[in-house]
C-alpha positions as CSV (number, residue, x, y, z in Angstrom):
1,X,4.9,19.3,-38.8
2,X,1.4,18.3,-38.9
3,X,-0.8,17.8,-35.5
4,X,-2.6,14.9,-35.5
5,X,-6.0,16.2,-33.8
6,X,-7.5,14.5,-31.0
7,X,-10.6,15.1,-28.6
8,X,-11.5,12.4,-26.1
9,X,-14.6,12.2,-24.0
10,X,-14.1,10.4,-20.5
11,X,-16.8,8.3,-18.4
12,X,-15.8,7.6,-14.8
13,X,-14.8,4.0,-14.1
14,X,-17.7,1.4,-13.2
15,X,-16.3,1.5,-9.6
16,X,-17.4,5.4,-8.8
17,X,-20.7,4.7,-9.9
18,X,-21.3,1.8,-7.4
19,X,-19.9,4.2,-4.9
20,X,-22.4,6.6,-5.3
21,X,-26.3,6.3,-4.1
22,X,-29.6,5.5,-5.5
23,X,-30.1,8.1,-7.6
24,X,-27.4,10.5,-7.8
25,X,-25.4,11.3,-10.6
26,X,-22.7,9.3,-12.3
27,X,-19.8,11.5,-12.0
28,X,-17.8,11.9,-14.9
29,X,-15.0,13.5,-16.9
30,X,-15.6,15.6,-20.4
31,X,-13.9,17.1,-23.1
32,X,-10.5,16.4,-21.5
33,X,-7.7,16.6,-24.0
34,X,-4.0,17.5,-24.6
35,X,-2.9,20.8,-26.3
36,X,-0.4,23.5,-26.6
37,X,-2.3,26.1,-25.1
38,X,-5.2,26.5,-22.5
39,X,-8.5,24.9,-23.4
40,X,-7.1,24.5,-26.9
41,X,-7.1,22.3,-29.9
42,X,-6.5,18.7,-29.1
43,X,-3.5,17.1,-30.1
44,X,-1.8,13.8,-29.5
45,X,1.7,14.7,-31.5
46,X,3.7,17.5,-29.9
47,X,7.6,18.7,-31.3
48,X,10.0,18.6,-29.4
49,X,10.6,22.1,-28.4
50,X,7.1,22.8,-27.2
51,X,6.9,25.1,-24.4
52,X,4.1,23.4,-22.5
53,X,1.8,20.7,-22.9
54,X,-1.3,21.3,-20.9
55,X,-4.0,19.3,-19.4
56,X,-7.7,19.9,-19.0
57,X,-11.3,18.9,-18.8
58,X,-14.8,19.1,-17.2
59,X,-15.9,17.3,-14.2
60,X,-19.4,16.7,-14.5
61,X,-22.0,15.0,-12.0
62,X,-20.6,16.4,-8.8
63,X,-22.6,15.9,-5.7
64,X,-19.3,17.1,-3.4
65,X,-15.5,17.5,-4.1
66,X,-13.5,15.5,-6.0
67,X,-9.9,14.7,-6.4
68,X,-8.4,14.9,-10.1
69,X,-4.8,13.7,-10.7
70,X,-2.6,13.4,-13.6
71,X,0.5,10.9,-13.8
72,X,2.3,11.7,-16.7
73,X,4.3,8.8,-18.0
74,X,7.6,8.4,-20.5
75,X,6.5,5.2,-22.4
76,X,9.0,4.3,-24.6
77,X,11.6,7.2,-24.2
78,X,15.1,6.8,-24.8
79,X,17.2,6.4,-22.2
80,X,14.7,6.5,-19.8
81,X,13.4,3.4,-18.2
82,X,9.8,2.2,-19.5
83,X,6.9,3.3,-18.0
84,X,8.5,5.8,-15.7
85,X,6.4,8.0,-13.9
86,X,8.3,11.4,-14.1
87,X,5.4,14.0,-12.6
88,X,1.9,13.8,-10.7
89,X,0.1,17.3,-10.6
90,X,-3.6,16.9,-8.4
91,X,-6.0,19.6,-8.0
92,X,-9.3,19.6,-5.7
93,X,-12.6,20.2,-7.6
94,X,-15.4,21.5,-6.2
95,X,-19.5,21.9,-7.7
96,X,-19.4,25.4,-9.4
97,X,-15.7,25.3,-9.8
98,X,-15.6,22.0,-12.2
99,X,-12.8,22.6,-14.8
100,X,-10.0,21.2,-14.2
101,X,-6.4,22.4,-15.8
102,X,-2.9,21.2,-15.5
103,X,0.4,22.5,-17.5
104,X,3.8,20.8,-17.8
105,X,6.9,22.7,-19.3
106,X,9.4,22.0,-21.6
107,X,12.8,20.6,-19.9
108,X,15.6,22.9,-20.8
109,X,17.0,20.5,-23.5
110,X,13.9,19.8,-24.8
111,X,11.4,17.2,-24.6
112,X,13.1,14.0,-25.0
113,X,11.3,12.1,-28.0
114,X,9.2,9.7,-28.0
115,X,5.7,8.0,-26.7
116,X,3.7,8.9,-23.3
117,X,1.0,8.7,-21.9
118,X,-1.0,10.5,-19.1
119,X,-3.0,8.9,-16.5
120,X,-6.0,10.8,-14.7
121,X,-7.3,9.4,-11.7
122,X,-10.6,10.4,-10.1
123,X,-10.5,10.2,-6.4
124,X,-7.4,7.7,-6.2
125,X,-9.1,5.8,-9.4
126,X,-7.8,5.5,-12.8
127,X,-10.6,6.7,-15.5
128,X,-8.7,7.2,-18.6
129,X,-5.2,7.4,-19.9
130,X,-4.3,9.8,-23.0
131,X,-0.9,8.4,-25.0
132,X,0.9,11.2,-26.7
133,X,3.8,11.2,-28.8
134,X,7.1,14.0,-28.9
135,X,8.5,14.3,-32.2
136,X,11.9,15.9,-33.7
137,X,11.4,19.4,-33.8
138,X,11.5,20.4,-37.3
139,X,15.0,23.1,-38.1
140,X,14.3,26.4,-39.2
141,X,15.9,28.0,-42.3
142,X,19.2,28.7,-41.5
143,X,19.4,27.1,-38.1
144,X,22.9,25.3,-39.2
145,X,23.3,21.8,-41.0
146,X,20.5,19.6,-42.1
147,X,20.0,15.9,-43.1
148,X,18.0,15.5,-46.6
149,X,14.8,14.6,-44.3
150,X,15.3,18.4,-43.1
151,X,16.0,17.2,-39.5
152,X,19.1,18.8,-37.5
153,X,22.3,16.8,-37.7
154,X,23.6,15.5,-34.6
155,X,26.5,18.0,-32.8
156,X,29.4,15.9,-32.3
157,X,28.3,15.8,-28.1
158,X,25.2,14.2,-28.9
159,X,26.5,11.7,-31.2
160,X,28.8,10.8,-28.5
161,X,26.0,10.2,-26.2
162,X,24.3,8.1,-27.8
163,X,26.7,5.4,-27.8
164,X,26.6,5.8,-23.4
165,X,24.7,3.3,-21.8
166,X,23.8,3.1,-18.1
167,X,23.2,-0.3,-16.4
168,X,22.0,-0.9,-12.6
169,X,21.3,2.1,-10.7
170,X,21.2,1.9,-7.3
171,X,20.0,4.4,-4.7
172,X,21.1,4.3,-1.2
173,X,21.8,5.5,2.4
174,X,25.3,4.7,1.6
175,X,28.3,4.4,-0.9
176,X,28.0,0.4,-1.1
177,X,24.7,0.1,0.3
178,X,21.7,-1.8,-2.0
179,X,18.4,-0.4,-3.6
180,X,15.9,1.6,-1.3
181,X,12.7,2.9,-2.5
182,X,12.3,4.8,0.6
183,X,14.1,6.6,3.2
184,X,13.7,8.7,6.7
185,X,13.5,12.3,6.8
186,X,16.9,12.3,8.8
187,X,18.6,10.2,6.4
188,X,22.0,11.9,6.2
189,X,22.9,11.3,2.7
190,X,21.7,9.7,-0.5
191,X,24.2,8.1,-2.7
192,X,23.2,6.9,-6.6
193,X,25.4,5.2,-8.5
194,X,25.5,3.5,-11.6
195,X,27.3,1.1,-14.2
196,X,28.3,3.1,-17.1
197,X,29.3,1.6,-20.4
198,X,31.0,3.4,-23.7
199,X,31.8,6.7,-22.1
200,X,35.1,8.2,-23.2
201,X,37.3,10.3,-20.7
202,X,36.0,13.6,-20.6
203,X,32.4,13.0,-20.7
204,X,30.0,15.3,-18.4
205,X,27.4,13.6,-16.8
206,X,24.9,15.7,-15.1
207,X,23.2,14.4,-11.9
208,X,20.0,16.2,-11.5
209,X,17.3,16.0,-8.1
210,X,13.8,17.0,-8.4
211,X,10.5,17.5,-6.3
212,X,8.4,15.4,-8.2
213,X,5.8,15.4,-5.5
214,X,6.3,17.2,-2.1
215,X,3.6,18.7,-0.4
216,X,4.2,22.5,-0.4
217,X,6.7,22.4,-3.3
218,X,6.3,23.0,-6.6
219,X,6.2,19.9,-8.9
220,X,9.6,19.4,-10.4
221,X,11.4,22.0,-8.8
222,X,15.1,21.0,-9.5
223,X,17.0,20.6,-5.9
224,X,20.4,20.1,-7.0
225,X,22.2,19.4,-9.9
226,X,26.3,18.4,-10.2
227,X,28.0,18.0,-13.3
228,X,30.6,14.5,-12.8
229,X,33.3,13.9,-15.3
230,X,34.7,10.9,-16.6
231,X,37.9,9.9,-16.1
232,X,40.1,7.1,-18.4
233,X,38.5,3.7,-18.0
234,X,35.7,4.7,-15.7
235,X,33.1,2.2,-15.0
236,X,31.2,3.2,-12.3
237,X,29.3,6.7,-11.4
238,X,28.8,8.0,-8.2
239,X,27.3,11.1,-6.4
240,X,25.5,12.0,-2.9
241,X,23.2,14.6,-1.6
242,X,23.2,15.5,2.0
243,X,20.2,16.3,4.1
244,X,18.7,19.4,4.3
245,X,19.3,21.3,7.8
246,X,15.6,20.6,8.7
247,X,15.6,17.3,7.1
248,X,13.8,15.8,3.7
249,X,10.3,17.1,3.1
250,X,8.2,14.0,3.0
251,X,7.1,13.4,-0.7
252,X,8.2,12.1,-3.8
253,X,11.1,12.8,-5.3
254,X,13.4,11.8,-8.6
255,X,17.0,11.8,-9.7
256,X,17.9,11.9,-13.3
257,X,21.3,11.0,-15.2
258,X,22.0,12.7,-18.6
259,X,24.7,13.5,-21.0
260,X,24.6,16.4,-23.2
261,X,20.9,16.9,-22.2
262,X,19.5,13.6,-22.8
263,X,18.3,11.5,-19.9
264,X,20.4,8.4,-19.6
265,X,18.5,7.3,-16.6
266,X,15.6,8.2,-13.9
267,X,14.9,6.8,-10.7
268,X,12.2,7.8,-8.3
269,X,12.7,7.3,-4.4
270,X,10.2,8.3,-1.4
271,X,10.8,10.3,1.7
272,X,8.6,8.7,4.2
273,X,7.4,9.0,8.3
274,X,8.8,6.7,10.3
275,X,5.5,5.2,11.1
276,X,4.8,4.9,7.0
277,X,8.1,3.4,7.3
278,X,7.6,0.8,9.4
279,X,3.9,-0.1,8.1
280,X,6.0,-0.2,4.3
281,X,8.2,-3.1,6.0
282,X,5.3,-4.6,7.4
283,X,3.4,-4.9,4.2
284,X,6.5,-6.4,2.5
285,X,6.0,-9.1,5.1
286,X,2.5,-9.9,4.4
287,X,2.6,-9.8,1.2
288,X,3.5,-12.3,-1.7
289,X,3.7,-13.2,-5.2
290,X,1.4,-15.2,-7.3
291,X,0.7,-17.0,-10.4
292,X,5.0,-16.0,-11.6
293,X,4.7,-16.9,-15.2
294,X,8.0,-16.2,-17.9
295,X,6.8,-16.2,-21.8
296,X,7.6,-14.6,-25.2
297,X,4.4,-12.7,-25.2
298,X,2.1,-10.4,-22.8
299,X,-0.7,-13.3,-23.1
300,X,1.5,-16.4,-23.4
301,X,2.5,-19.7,-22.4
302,X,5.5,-20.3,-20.4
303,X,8.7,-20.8,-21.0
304,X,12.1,-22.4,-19.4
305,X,14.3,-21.7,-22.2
306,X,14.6,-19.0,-25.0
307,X,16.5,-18.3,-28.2
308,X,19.3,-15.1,-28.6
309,X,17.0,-14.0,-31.0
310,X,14.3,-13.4,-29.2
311,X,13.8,-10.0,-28.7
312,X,11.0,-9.6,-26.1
313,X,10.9,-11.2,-22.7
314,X,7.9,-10.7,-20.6
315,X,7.6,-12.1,-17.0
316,X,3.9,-11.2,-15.2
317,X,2.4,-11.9,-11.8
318,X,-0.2,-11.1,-9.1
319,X,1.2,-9.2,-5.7
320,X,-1.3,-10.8,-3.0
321,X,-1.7,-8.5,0.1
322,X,0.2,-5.7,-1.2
323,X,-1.0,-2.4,-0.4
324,X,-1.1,0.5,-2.8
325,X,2.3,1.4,-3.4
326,X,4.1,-1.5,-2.4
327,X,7.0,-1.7,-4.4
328,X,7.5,-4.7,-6.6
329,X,11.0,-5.5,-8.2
330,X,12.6,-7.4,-10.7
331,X,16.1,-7.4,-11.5
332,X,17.7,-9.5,-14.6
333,X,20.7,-11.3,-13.6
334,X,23.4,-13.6,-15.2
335,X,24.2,-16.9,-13.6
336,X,26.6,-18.4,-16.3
337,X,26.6,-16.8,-19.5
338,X,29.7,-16.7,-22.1
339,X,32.3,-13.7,-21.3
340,X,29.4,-12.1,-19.1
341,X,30.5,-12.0,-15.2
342,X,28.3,-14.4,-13.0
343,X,26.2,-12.4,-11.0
344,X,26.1,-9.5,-13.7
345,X,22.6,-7.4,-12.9
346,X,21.4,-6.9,-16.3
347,X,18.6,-4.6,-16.1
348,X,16.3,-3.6,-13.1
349,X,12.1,-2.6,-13.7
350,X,10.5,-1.9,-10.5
351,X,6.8,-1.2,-10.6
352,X,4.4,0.0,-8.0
353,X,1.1,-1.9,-6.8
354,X,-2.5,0.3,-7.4
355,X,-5.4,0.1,-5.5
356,X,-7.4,-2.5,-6.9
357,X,-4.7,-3.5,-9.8
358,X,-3.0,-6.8,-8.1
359,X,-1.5,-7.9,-11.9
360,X,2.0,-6.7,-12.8
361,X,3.7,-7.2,-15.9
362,X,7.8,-6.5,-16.7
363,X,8.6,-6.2,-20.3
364,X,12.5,-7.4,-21.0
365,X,14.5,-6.5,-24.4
366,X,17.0,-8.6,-25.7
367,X,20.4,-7.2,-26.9
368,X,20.6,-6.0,-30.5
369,X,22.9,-8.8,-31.2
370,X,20.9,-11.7,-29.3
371,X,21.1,-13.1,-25.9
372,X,24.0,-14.1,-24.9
373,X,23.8,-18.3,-24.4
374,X,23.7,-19.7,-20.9
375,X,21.4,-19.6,-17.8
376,X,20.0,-16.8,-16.5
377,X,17.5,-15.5,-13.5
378,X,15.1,-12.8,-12.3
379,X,15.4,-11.7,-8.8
380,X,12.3,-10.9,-7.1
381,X,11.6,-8.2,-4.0
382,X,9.0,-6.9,-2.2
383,X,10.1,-3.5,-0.5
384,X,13.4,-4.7,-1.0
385,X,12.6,-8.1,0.6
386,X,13.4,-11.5,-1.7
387,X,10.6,-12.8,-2.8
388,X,11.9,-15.7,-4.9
389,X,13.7,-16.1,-8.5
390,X,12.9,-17.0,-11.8
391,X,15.4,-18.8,-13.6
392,X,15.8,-19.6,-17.5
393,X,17.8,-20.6,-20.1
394,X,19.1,-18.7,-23.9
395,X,20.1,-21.4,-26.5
396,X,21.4,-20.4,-29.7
């Protein structure tokens, strides 16, 4: 496969320069770029079965330390909801020390293919965002069966999983508990569970916990992992983790879903103080949500009503009040709607507020075979708080 070749040069947002005083340097981020090895060749196409993908760049204009960060990001990934946020790596940089270098390995399946994207943040600011793509990893010569395009065939497990969907996961401090975003050090258990649609009896699921960013661990560290099994007619998947003797590290933390290696689902939860906590709940109270507008495009005008055909849904508003990392949420759910059961949760997209980034956009897909006709609505929470409802109709 051929790399397409890359090398971006980053300035630091308007923002740090105002920061700064009469005078001093604009501080700023160079020759940062994506490759396979160390202070490589840039690239923004990697295969598949790339061992690592690393990070790195120049800070330039130092007049003290800096903070660099790097969100890396799963676009438009199969089975894994858009826009997730899967790792954050930081490193301190100080003048005379002002290369910067991060590294992220391969999962042990294999990067899942498809587009991402990294975001590097200077001080708590975004500066620049660098969108890569993973790509089939070509077969070797006489690595088994291959399709007249020379990519692998599918085993017969994979081809399975593909048809296996899931739908609404929750994660909570109890079997039949809602969503939480964030729970107490002493929470005693964690409980995720999940619609499941098209798996056959027999099929392994693999529930997977990660650090994804806990002081004092490394990033990603897997925690746990336990393989569940489908039984005849299933519907619903369920699992726990119980609390560490000592209690949860504070931090970040993810659990994934997969069949036969490839990541049906992610969701990312928080393990905070009490007093973080309680000052979460009470920005949930203060905040609210502005300027609520439904349409068929990022940029347009509203709508009450759509046709099945219409494959892209996008609903966008301003959080007002919300501190950084408030948690915004927007769940897609059937009122009335053909052989579809009232009440049905469609799909879920939570999204977090940034400092200075009030606007919020959720991007909706429509079914391969069109909407359903009827009425439908979008839920709205802050923190887990109701914060109204969008409703609409589909017409044929």
């Amino acid at each position: 496969m051929v790399l397409t070749r890359l090398r971006t040069m980053l300035l630091a947002a308007l923002a740090l320069l105002l920061l700064q005083g009469p005078g001093s340097l604009a501080q700023s981020i160079e020759d940062m770029a994506l490759s396979d090895e160390e202070f490589g060749e840039a690239y923004d196409i990697f295969p598949s079965d790339i061992d690592t993908i690393y990070l790195d760049g120049t800070v330039t204009g130092m007049d003290g330390s800096v903070e660099i960060s790097a969100t890396w990001i799963a676009v438009d990934v199969a089975g894994v909801s858009a826009d997730f946020a899967f790792l954050n790596l930081a490193a301190e940089i100080t003048p005379g020390n002002d290369v910067f270098h991060f590294a992220t390995d391969r999962p042990d399946d294999g990067w899942p293919v498809g587009d991402y994207r990294v975001d590097v943040a200077m001080n708590g600011e975004t500066v620049e965002t660098l969108a890569f793509s993973i790509e089939a990893a070509t077969a070797d010569a006489g690595d088994g069966a291959a399709d007249a395009q020379g990519a692998p065939l599918p085993s017969p497990a994979s081809a399975t999983s593909a048809a296996i969907t899931l739908e609404q996961t929750i994660l909570s401090d109890s079997e039949i508990g809602g969503s939480v975003g964030a729970f107490a050090p002493d929470t005693a258990v964690l409980h995720p569970r999940s619609n499941i649609h098209d798996a056959p009896a027999g099929t392994a699921f693999t529930v997977s916990w990660l650090a994804a960013d806990v002081p004092g661990i490394e990033k990603g560290l897997l925690i746990d992992s336990t393989d569940l099994v489908a039984g005849a007619g299933m519907t619903t998947l369920k699992s726990q983790l119980s609390r560490p003797d000592a209690g949860w590290p504070v931090g970040r933390y993810s659990v994934t879903i997969a069949v036969a290696g490839r990541i049906l689902e992610a969701v990312t939860f928080d393990i905070a103080t009490k007093q973080d906590l309680e000052r979460g709940a009470q920005a949930a109270s203060d905040a609210s949500l502005s300027e609520v507008l439904l349409s068929l495009s990022k940029a347009g005008s509203p709508v009450e009503t759509i046709r099945a055909a219409d494959r892209r849904l996008y609903l966008t508003m301003r959080a007002e009040n919300a501190a950084a990392k408030t948690r915004v949420r927007a769940s897609l759910v059937v009122v009335h709607a053909g052989d579809v059961p009232d009440g049905y949760v469609v799909l879920e997209q939570e999204l977090e507020v940034l400092d200075g980034m009030d606007a919020l956009t959720y991007e909706f897909s429509g079914p391969d075979q069109g909407w359903p006709t009827g009425l439908y609505r979008i839920d709205l929470s802050i923190n887990g708080r109701p914060a109204g409802n969008v409703p609409f109709g589909v017409e044929p």
